[in-house]
Structure formats: structure tokens, C-alpha cells
N, C-alpha and C positions, 0 to 999 in steps of 0.2 A: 419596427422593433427597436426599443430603447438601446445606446451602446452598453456595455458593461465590461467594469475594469476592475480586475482583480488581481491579488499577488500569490504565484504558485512559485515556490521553490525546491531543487532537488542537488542537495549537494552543496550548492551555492545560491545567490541569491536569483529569484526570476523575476520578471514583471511581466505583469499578467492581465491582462482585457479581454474584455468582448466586441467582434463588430459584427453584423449580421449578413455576413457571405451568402447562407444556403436559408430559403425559407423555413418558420419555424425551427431554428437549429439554435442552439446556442454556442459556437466558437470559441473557444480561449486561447489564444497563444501562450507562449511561454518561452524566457529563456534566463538560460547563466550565464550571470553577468554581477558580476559588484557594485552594490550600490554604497560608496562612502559616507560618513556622519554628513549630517545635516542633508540630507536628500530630500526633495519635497515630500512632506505627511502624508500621500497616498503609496511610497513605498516603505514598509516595514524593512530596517535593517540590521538584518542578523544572519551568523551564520549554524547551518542546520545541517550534521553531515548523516542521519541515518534515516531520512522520510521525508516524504511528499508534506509539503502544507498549502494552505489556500487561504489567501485573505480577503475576507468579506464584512460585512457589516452584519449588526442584527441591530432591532429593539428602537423608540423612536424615543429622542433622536437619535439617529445611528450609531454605535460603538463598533470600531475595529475589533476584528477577532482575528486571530492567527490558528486555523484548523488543522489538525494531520488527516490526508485524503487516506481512507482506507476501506477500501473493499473488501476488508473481512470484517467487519464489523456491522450491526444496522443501525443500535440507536447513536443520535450525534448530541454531545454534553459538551458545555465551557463549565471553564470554572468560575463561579461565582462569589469565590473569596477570594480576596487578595492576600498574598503572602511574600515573606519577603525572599523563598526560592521560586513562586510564581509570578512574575511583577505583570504579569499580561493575563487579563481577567475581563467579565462579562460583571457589569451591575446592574441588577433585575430593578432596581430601587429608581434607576434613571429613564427607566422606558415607561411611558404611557401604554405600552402594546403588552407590555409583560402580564400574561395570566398564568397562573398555576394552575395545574389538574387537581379537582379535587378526588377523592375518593372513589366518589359515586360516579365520576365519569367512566365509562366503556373504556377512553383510552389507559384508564389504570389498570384495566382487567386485559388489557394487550399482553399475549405470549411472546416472550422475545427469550432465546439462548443466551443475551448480552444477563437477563436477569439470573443469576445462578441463585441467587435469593428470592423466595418471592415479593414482590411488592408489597408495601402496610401504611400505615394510615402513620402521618406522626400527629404531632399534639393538635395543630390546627386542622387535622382532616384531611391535609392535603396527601398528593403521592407522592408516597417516597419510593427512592429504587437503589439498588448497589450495584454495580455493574461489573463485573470481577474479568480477568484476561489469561490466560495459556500464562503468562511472566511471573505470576500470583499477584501482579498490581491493580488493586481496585479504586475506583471513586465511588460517592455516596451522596444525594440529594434528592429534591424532588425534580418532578414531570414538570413541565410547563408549556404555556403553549407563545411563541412571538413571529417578529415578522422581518427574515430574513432576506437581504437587501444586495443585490449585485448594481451597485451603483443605480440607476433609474428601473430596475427591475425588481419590484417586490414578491416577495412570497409569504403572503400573508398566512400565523394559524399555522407554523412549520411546530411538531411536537418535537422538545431535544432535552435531554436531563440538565436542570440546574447544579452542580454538583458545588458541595460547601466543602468537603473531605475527603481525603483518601490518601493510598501510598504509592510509592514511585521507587524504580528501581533506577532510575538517571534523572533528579533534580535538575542536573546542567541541563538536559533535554526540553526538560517540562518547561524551563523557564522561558523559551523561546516558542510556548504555543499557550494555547486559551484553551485549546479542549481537542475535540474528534468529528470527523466527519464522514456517519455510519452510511456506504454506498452498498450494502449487499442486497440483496433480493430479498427481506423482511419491510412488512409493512409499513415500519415505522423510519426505513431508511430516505435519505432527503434523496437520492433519487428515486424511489416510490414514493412519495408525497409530491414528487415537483409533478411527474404521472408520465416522464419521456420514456420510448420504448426500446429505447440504447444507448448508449453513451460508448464515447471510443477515447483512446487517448495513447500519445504518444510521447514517450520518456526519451528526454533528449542522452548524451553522452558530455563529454566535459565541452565547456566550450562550444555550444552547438543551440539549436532551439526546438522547440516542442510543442504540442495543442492536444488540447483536451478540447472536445467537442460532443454537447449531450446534441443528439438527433442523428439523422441518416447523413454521409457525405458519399457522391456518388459523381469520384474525379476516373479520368483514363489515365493517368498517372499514379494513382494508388494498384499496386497489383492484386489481383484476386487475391481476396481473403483464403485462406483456408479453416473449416471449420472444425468444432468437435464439439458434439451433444455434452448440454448439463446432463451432472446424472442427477434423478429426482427418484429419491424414497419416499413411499407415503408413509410407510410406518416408521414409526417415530422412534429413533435407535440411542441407547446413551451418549451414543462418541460420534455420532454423523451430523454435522450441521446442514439441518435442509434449508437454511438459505445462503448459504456458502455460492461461492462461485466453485463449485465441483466436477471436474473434467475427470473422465477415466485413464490415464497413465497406463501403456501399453509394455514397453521396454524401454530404455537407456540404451545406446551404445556411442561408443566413446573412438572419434572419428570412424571407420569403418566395420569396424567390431562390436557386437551386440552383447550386456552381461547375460554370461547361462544363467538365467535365473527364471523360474518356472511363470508363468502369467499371473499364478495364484497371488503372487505377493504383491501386485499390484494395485489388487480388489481388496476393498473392504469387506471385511471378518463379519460374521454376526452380532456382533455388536457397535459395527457401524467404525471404528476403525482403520484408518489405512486409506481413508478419504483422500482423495487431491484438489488443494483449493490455489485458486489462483487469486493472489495476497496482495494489495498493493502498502498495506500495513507491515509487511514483513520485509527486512533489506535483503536478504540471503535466499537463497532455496536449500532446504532441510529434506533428507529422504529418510525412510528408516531403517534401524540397524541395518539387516541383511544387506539391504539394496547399497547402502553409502559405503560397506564392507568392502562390497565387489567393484563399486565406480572408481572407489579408492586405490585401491589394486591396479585396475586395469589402467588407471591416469596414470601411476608409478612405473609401471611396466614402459609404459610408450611416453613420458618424457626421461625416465633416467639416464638418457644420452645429452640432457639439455638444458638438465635442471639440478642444481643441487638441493637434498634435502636439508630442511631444518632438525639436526636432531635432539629433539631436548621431551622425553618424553610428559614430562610435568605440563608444557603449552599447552591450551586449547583454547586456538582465538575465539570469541566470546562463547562460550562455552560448549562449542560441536561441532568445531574446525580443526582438525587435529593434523590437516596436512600439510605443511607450510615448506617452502623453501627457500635458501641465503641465495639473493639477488644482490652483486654486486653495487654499491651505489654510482660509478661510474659509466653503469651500463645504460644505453639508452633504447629505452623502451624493452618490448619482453622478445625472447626467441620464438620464433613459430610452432603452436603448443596445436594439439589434438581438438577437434570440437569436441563436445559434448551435447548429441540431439537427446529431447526426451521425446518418445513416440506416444503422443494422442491417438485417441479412437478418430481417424480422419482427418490428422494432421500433426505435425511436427514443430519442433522451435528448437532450433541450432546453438548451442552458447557458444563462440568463438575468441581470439583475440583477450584484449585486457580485462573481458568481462568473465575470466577466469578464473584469476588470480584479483587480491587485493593487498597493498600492500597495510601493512601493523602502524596505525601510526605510533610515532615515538620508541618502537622496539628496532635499535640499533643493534648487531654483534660484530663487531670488528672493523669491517669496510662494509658490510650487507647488509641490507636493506631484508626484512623478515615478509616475504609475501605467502599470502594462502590462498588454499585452494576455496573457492564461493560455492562449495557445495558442502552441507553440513549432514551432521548426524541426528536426523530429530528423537531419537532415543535419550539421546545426551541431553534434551530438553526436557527431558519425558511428554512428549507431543506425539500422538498417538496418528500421525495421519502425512500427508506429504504434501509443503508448502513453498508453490513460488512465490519468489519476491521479486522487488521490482526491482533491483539490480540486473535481475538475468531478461528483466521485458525494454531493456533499452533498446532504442531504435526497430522498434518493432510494433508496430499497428497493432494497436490490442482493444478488438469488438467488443460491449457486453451487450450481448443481440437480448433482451431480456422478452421480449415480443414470442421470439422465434426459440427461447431458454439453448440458446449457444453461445460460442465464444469465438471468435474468427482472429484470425490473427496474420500476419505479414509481414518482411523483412522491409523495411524502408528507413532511409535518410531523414531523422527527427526536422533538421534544419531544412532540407531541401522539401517535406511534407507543410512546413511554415510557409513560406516561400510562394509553394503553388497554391495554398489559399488565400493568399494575398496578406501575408502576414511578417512581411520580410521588417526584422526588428532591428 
């Protein structure tokens, strides 16, 4: 099996390869670490503070791309115009591999939720698509088909939207990526098209390292997974994404205290709302109203011997974080806070420690440092459903068994899981 070297970053910058550890698997390490100007040309350098990216090649001859990893999404689009808020672009004009979808192909008549318009024909015949998001920011271009490249590893004939257009709600964001890369459970996602039957990956902390790895690993040093069933509707509901990564969400309770809140609101409504997807596109975890009312509460209740609040009702860190409070800036590190487990149908995930709170950058008051609470209001989005992100899956082994439609998961050392695959960086 060929090496393959790629660059994932979370926060800061990561370098990122493959070596072939485990038969048929593919392996990625990862980690943050700064890379300064002039670094050799296989490391892109920039810094990215709210999403996973991947940097890979596409198209022949090869062109660097810079992706956001997101499992909430399936189809995967660069941009194919160059702009001067996007300076990091795919050109379709330079590859000998690049073919467009015409019309009449099957793959233009592909149902995908990414479509919230349906597909049409533009002048040439070719497909065209809009891809719209939960943010209201969309892109717009056609289908195509080319042959995506992990250094000596091709994948020839990958479908991904060419996009010429669209809008943005963080320019500075966009300008440090190429496009998206759709890993959910839809057919047109690039892990359904590569055909692996899981992929896992583990999100480092500051300072630390990490691996993403599509295939099975089966160390005595990873702890038993713990699992929880996808949930799978067949009927097809406004507001339920059936290829979402969707896990049933049982209760919250906030260290040893459970919210009163009836099981009901956990489940998705008849019209398929209330869903829980597990995001790696999203930085935060969002619950809704009711449930973020009570967890809000009950955090308040059991740090107000520890924590002073921020009080400035007008604040809401990006727009559904309304809990914030004045940290000293002389203080080092945070005082010992409450966890907050959420309960799976067969299994749990603990949020402890600094993955808490986050501090506001650039919002000074006096001597204080303005930090909040990492669990939001998805109301305040108007988000109809309950979204982790991968702030709260740090350090934590996270399955997508797609084979077996679960999700497994486990507490582990991001650096020290590097480490025992032979990936010490």
C-alpha cells in the first residue's frame, strides 16, 4: 500500500500523512504544531481556529486543496473561481481528469438534502447544483467528476460540485479553505464513494496529536468502545436528515445530577425534529431551548461558588451562548467545574475540564478574561435538532462503524493513541 501525506489541522496548524500500520486501513496522524513562512510546499500555512481541514490534491496534474472535514454534510465542492477573499481555489481548466456531469447522467438525478434546490440543466447541459446550509450560506456550480489524490493513492471518478458562486458568512474563514469534504452516510459522500466500512478519528487537544484512520484498528490499548445505534427513518420527514450521523440522546446531567426533563424532548417530533447528529462541521454543541434552559441553570447552580458570571445581557457568544463568565487574566488555568455527560441509548460522553468553557478572543472587561459556557442554544440558531461538535469529541475515540450503522466512542489520550500506532511526530 502506497504512503500517503496529507495536512489536517484543528486549531493550529497539523501535518498530516499516511503509513500503512493495519492491512487495508488507511492511517492519518495528526498534529499541532506551527509551521512558520517558507515551509516546504507540502505543508500549507495558515492559521484555522473553528474546523477541521484536510489537505489533499485533486485533478492531473495534481492541485493542492485545503478541505473542511465535516460529517454533517455528503456532497464535497472546491471552489473553482478564484477571488480575491478566496485566494485558495481548484482550476477545472488545468486537469486532463476533469469531466463534468452532464444532464443526462443518473448522477444528476442523485437525491442528496445538500440539494435544497433541485438540480437543472445550465446553458451547456451540464449539472448544475446549490448547495445551501443551516448558516443560510450557500455555493452554486456544476457536478463533476475527477481523480482525487493522497499523495500515491488515487481515487479516480470521485463526484464533488464544482462551485463558481456563492455566499459566506466568515470571508477570513473561507479564505484559508478550497471547498468541503461531505463524510456523511449519503451516497455521494467521499467516504461512500472510497466504499470503507468506518472510519474513526481522534481530535487532539492544544499541543498534543491525533489520527484519523478509515478501516478497522483492533489495539489492547484502545479501551472498549462503547456504542449507540444510528437511528434510521425510512420515511422521509421535513426536518430529519437520514443520512446524518444520528444517535438518540437519552438525558444530560451535569456532574452527578440528571435535568428533570421528561425523555420526550429528547425524540424527534413528527416532523422529524429534535434529531441528534454527531457534527464534525460544527465547533460547539447546540441543544434546544428547553433542554440548554435547564443545563444552563443547573451549570449556574453548582459553579456559583467558583465562577463569577458575566453580566451583560446584550452578549451572545456567536449567537447561542449566552452564559459566559469574568476569568481573571492572571488566573492560571480554570477552577475545578462540574462535567457535563450527555446519555446515549448505550453509552455516554463526559465533557470535562477546559473543554467547558472557551475563552472570547479579544473581549477584555477590566482584568477578565470573558469565557463561556461550550454549550449552546440551538433555538437561537433556529436549528431544529441537537448538534455535537467537535470541540466536545476531543480526546475521545470517535467510531463511524457505517457497516454495523453505529457510532462507538471512548475516552483516550489523542497523543499517546499516535504514539501506539507508531505515529510518534
Amino acid at each position: 500500500m502506497a504512503s500517503l501525506y496529507l495536512l489536517l489541522l484543528y486549531n493550529l496548524f497539523f501535518c498530516f500523512f499516511f503509513q500503512p500500520i493495519y492491512s487495508n486501513n488507511l492511517i492519518l496522524p495528526l498534529k499541532i504544531q506551527s509551521i512558520p513562512p517558507g515551509s516546504s510546499p507540502d505543508k500549507l500555512s495558515f492559521h484555522h481556529n473553528v474546523t477541521l481541514t484536510v489537505t489533499l490534491t485533486v485533478g492531473s496534474p495534481p492541485q493542492q486543496v485545503t478541505v473542511v472535514l465535516d460529517t454533517g454534510s455528503e456532497l464535497s465542492w472546491l471552489r473553482c473561481k478564484k477571488t480575491p477573499a478566496t485566494p485558495l481555489w481548484y482550476d477545472p481548466l488545468r486537469s486532463t481528469s476533469y469531466t463534468p456531469v452532464p444532464c443526462s447522467s443518473p448522477t444528476c438525478r442523485t437525491r442528496t438534502r445538500d440539494f435544497t434546490v433541485p438540480v437543472s440543466c445550465d446553458r451547456k447541459k451540464l449539472c448544475h447544483a446549490i448547495v445551501s446550509y443551516a448558516d443560510a450560506t450557500s455555493v452554486e456550480g456544476n457536478l463533476a467528476y475527477d481523480t482525487f489524490r493522497f499523495t500515491n493513492s488515487d481515487l479516480p471518478g470521485i463526484v464533488f460540485g464544482c462551485m463558481d458562486s456563492g455566499s459566506s458568512s466568515n470571508q477570513d474563514e473561507d479564505s484559508k479553505t478550497t471547498g468541503l469534504l461531505g463524510m456523511n452516510r449519503g451516497s455521494l459522500s467521499l467516504v461512500s464513494q472510497m466504499g470503507f466500512p468506518k472510519f474513526s478519528y481522534c481530535i487532539s487537544g492544544r499541543d498534543s496529536t491525533g489520527v484519523l484512520l478509515f478501516g478497522e484498528v483492533k489495539s489492547s490499548w484502545l479501551k472498549p468502545l462503547s456504542y449507540t445505534p444510528l437511528v434510521n427513518i425510512s420515511t422521509p420527514l421535513p426536518y430529519f436528515d437520514r443520512v446524518a450521523y444520528t444517535v438518540q440522546l437519552e438525558g444530560i446531567k451535569v456532574a452527578g445530577t440528571v435535568l428533570s426533563l421528561p425523555k420526550s424532548v429528547y425524540v424527534p417530533d413528527h416532523t422529524g425534529a429534535g434529531q441528534t447528529m454527531v457534527d464534525s462541521g460544527t465547533q460547539f454543541t447546540f441543544v434546544l431551548g428547553p433542554v440548554y434552559t435547564a443545563l444552563k441553570n443547573e451549570f449556574l447552580k453548582q459553579t456559583k461558588t467558583v465562577l463569577r458570571v458575566y453580566e451583560d445581557p446584550d452578549f451572545v457568544f456567536q449567537g447561542a451562548m449566552d452564559l459566559c463568565y469574568r476569568i481573571d487574566q492572571k488566573t492560571v488555568g480554570l477552577p475545578v467545574l462540574p462535567s457535563v455527560t450527555m446519555m446515549f441509548r448505550g453509552a455516554q460522553m463526559s465533557i470535562s475540564g477546559e473543554r467547558l468553557l472557551v475563552q472570547v478572543p479579544g473581549l477584555i472587561k477590566g482584568n477578565d478574561h470573558i469565557h463561556c459556557f461550550t454549550f449552546g442554544n440551538s433555538d437561537l440558531l433556529g436549528i431544529e435538532a441537537y448538534v455535537i461538535g467537535h470541540h466536545h469529541q476531543q480526546n475521545i475515540w470517535m467510531e463511524f462503524d457505517l457497516a454495523n450503522s453505529r457510532v462507538g466512542f471512548a475516552e483516550v489520550r489523542c497523543d499517546i493513541a499516535s504514539q501506539k500506532l507508531g505515529m510518534d511526530l
